[in-house]
N, CA and C atoms as a LAMMPS dump frame, in Angstrom:
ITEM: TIMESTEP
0
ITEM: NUMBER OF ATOMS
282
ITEM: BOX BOUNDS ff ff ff
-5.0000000000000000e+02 5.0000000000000000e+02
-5.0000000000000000e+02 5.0000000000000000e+02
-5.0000000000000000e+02 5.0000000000000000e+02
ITEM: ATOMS id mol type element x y z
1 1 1 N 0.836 -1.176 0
2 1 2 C 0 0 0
3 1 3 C 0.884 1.244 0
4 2 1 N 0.413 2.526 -0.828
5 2 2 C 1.351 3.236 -0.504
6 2 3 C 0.247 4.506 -0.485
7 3 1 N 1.158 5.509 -0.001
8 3 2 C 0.54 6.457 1.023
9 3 3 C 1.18 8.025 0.013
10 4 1 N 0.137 8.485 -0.522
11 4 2 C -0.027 9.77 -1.272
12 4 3 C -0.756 10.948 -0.911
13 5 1 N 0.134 11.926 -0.105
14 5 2 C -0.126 13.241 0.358
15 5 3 C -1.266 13.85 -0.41
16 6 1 N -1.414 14.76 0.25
17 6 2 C -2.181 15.896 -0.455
18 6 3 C -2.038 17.425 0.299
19 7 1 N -2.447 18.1 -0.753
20 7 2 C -2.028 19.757 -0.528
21 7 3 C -0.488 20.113 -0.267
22 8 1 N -0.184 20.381 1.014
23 8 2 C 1.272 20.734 1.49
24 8 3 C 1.744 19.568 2.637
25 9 1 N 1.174 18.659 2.252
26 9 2 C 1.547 17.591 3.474
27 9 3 C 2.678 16.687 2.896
28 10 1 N 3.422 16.257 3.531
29 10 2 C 4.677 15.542 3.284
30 10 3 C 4.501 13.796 4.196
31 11 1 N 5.004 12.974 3.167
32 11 2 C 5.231 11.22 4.418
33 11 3 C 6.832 11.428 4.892
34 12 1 N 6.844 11.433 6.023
35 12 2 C 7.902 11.186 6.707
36 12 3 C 8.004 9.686 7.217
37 13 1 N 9.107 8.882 7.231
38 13 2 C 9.524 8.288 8.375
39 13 3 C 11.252 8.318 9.321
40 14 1 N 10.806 8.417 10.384
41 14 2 C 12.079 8.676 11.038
42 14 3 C 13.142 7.577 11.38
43 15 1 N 14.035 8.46 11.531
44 15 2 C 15.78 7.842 11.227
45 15 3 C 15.817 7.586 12.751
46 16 1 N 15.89 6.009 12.83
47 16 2 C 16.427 5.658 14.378
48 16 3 C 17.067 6.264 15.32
49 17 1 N 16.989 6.446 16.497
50 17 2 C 17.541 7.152 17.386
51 17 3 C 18.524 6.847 18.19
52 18 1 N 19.723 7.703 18.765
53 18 2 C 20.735 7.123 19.422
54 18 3 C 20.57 6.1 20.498
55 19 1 N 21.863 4.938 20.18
56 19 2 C 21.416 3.988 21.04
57 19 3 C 22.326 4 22.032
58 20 1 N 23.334 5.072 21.948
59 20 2 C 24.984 5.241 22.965
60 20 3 C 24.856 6.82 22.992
61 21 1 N 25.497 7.534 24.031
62 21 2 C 25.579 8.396 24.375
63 21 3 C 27.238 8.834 23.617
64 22 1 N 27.597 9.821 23.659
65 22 2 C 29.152 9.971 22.977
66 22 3 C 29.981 9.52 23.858
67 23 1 N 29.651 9.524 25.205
68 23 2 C 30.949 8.521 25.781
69 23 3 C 30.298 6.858 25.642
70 24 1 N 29.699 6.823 25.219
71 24 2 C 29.438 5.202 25.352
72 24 3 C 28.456 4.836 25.659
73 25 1 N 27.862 4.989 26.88
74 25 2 C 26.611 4.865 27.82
75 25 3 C 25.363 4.164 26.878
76 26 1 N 25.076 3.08 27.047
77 26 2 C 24.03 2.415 26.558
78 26 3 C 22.417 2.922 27.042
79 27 1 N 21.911 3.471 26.134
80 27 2 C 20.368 4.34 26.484
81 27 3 C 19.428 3.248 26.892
82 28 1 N 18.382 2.89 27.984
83 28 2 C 17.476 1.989 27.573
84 28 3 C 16.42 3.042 26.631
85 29 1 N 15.201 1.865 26.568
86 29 2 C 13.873 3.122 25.197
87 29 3 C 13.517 4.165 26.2
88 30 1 N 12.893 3.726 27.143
89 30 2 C 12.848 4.814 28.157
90 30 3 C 13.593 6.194 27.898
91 31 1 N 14.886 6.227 27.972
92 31 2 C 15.737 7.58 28.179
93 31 3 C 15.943 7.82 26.966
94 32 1 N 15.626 7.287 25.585
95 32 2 C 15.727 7.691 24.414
96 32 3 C 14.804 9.104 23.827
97 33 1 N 15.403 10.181 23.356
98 33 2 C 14.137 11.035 22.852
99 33 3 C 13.767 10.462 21.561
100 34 1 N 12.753 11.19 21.343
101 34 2 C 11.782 11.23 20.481
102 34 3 C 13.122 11.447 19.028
103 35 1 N 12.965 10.858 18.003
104 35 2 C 14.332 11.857 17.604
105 35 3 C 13.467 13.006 16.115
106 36 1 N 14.038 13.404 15.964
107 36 2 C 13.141 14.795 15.197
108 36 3 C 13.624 14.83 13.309
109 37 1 N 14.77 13.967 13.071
110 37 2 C 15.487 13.657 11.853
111 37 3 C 14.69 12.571 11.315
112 38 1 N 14.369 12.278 10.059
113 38 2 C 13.355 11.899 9.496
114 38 3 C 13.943 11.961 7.908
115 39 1 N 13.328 10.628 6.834
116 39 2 C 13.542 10.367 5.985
117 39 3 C 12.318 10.998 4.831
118 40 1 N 12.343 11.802 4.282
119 40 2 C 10.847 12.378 3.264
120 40 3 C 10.463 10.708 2.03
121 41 1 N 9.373 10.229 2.405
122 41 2 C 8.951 9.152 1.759
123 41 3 C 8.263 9.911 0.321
124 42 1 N 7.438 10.676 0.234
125 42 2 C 6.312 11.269 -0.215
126 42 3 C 6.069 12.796 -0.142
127 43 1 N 5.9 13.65 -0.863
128 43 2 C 5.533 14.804 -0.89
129 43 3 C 4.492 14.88 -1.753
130 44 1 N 3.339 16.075 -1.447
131 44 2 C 1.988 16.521 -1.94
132 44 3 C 2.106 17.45 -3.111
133 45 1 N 1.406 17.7 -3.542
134 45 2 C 1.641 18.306 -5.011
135 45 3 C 1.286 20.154 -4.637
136 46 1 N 1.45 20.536 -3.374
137 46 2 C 1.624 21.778 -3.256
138 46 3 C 0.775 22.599 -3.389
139 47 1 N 0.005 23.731 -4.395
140 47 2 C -0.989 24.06 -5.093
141 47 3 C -1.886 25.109 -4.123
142 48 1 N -2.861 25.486 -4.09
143 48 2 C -3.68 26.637 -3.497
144 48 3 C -4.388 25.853 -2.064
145 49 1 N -3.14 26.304 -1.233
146 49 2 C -3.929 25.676 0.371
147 49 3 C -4.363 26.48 1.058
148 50 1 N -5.303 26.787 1.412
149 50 2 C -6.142 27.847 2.508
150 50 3 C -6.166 28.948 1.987
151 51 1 N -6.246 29.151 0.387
152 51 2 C -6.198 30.522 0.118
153 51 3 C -4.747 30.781 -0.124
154 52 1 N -3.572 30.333 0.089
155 52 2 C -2.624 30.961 -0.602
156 52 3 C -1.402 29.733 -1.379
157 53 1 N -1.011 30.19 -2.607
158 53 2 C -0.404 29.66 -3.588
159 53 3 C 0.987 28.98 -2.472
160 54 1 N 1.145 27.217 -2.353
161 54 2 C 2.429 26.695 -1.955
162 54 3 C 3.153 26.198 -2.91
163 55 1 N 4.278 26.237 -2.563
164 55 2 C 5.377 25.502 -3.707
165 55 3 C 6.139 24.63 -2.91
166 56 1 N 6.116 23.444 -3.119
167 56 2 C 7.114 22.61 -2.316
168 56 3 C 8.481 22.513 -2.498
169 57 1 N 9.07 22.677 -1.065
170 57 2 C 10.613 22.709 -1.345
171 57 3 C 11.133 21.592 -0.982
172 58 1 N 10.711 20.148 -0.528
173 58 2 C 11.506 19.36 0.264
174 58 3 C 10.997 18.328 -1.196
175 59 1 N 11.733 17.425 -1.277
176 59 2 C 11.932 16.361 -2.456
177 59 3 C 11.996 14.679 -1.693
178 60 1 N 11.814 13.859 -2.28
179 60 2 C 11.611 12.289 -1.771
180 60 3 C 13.215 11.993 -1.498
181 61 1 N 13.393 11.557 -0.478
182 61 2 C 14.897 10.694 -0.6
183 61 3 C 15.676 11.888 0.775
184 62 1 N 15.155 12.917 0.89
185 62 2 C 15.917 13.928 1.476
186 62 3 C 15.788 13.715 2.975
187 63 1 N 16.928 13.715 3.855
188 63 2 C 16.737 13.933 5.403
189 63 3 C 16.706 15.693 6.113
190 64 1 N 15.552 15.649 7.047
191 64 2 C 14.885 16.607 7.208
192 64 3 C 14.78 16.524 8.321
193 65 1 N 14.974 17.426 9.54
194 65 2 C 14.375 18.171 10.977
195 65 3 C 13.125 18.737 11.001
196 66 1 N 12.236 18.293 11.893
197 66 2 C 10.611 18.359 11.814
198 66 3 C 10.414 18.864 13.195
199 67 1 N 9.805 19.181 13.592
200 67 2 C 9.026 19.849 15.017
201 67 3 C 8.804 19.007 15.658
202 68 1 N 8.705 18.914 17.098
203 68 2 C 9.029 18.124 17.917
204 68 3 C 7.6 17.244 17.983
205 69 1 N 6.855 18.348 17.879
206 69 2 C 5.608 17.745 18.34
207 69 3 C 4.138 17.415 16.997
208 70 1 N 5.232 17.743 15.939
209 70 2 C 4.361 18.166 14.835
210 70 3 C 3.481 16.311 13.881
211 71 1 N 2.713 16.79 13.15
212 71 2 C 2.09 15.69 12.571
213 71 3 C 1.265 14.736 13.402
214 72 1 N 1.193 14.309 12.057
215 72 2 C 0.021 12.668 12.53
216 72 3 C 0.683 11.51 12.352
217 73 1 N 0.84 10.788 13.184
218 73 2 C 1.682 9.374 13.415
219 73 3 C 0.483 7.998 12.772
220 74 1 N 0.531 7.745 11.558
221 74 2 C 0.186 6.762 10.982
222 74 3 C 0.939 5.15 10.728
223 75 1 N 0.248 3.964 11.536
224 75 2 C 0.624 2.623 11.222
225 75 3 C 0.147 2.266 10.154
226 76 1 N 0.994 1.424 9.086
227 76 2 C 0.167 1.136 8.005
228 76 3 C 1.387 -0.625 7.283
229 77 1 N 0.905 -1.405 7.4
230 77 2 C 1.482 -2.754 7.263
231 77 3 C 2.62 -2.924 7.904
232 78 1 N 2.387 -2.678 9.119
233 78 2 C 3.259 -2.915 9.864
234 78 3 C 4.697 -1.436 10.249
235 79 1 N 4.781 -0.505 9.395
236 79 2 C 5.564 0.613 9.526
237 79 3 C 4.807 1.959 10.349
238 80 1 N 5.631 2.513 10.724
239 80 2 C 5.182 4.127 11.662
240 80 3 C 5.523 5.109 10.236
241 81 1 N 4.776 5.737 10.074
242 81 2 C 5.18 7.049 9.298
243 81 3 C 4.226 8.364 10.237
244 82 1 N 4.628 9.394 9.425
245 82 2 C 4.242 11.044 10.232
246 82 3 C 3.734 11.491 9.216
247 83 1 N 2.944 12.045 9.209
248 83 2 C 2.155 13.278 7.682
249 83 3 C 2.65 14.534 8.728
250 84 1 N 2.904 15.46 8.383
251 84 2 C 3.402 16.497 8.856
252 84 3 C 2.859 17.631 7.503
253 85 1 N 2.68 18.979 7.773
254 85 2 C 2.537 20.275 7.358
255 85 3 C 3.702 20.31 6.43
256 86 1 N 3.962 21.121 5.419
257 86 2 C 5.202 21.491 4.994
258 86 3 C 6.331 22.292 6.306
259 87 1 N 5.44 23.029 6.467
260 87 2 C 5.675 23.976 7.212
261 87 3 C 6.511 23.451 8.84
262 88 1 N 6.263 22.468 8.878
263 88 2 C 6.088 21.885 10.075
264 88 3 C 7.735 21.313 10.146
265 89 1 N 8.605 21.444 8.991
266 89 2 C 9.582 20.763 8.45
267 89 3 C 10.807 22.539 8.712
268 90 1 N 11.475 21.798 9.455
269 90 2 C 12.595 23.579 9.954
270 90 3 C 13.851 23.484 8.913
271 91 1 N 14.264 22.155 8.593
272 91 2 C 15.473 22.428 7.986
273 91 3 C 15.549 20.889 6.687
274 92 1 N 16.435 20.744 5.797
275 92 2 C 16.711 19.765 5.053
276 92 3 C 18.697 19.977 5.345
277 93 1 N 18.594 18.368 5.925
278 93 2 C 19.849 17.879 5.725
279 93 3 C 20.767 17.782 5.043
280 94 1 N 22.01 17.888 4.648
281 94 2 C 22.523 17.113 3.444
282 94 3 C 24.108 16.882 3.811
């Protein structure tokens, strides 16, 4: 099944999170954050959202910093993905 945005919404799924601290220190899940770096699966075709003209800047394949608290956390055959805002997206990696 695959999963096709709409308006300014983007599929994210996120890039595993540290499992060692820089000196070493083994995290259990517990003390792990949330991590906020994320892989762009899917992007929306952009176009007239709420009244004003978007253009999408983030592309499929790209790693991206997202808001901590942002999107909708969707299960779908077994995977976690995020629909998130464009907007909702602070920086692209590279």
């Amino acid at each position: 099944m695959k999963i096709n945005p709409l308006g300014d919404r983007v599929v994210i799924k996120n890039l595993e999170a540290e499992e060692t601290t820089k000196s070493g220190l083994i995290l259990t899940t517990s003390a792990k954050e949330k991590p906020q770096m994320a892989e762009v699966l899917a992007v929306g075709p952009g176009g007239n959202v709420d009244g004003k003209e978007i253009t999408m800047q983030v592309e499929v394949g790209q790693k991206v910093i997202y808001s901590k608290y942002a999107g909708t956390e969707v299960k779908l055959d077994g995977e976690e993905y995020i629909i998130v805002r464009q907007n909702d997206i602070l920086a692209v990696v590279e």
